[in-house]
C-alpha positions in Angstrom: -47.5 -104.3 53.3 -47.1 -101.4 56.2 -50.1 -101.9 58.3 -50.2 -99.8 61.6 -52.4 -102.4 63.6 -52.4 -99.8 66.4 -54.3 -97.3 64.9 -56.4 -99.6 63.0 -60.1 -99.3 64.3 -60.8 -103.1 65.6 -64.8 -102.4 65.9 -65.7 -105.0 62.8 -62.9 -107.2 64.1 -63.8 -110.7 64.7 -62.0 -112.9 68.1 -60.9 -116.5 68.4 -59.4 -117.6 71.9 -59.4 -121.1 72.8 -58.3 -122.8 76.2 -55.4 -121.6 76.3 -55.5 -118.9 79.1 -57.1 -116.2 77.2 -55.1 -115.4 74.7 -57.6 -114.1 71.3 -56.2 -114.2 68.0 -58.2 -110.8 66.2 -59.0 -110.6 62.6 -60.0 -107.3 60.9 -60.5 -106.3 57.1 -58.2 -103.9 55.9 -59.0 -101.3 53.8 -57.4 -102.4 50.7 -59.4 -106.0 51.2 -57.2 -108.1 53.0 -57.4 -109.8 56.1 -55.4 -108.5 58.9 -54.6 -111.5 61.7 -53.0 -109.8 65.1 -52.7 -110.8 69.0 -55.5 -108.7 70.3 -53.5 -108.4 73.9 -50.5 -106.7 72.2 -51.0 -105.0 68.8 -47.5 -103.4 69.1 -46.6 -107.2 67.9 -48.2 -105.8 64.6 -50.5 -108.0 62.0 -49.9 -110.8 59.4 -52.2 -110.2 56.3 -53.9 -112.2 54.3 -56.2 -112.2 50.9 -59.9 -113.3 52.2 -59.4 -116.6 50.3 -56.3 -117.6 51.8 -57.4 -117.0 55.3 -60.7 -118.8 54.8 -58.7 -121.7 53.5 -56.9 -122.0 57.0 -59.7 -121.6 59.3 -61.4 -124.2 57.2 -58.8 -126.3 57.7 -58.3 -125.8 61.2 -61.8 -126.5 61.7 -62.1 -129.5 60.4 -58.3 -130.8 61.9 -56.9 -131.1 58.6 -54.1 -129.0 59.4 
C-alpha cells in the first residue's frame, strides 16, 4: 500500500514515546481500516501499516514483555 503519511491528517492519531529522548511512535487509522504506524518527528520516513488485529496483537505483547 501507497500511503502519503505527510498529507495524512494526524488529529485522531494516538502517541507512544518512552525514555528514550522524546522520540513518539504515531499511530493513525487509515481510511481503508488499517493502522498506519510512523515516527511522528519525521513523517517523510513514511508509515508501516497494519490490519487493527495485528497491531493490537503487538502492543499487547509489548505490554505485557512477551516480546
Amino acid at each position: 500500500m501507497d500511503l502519503d503519511v505527510v498529507n495524512l491528517e494526524y488529529l485522531d492519531g494516538a502517541l507512544y514515546s518512552g525514555d528514550n529522548g522524546g522520540s513518539c511512535v504515531e499511530t493513525q487509522p487509515t481510511p481503508d481500516g488499517l493502522v498506519a504506524v510512523g515516527d511522528s518527528k519525521d513523517r517523510t520516513l513514511g508509515a508501516h501499516t497494519f490490519a487493527p488485529g495485528e497491531w493490537q496483537a503487538f502492543v499487547t505483547a509489548v505490554r505485557d514483555g512477551s516480546l
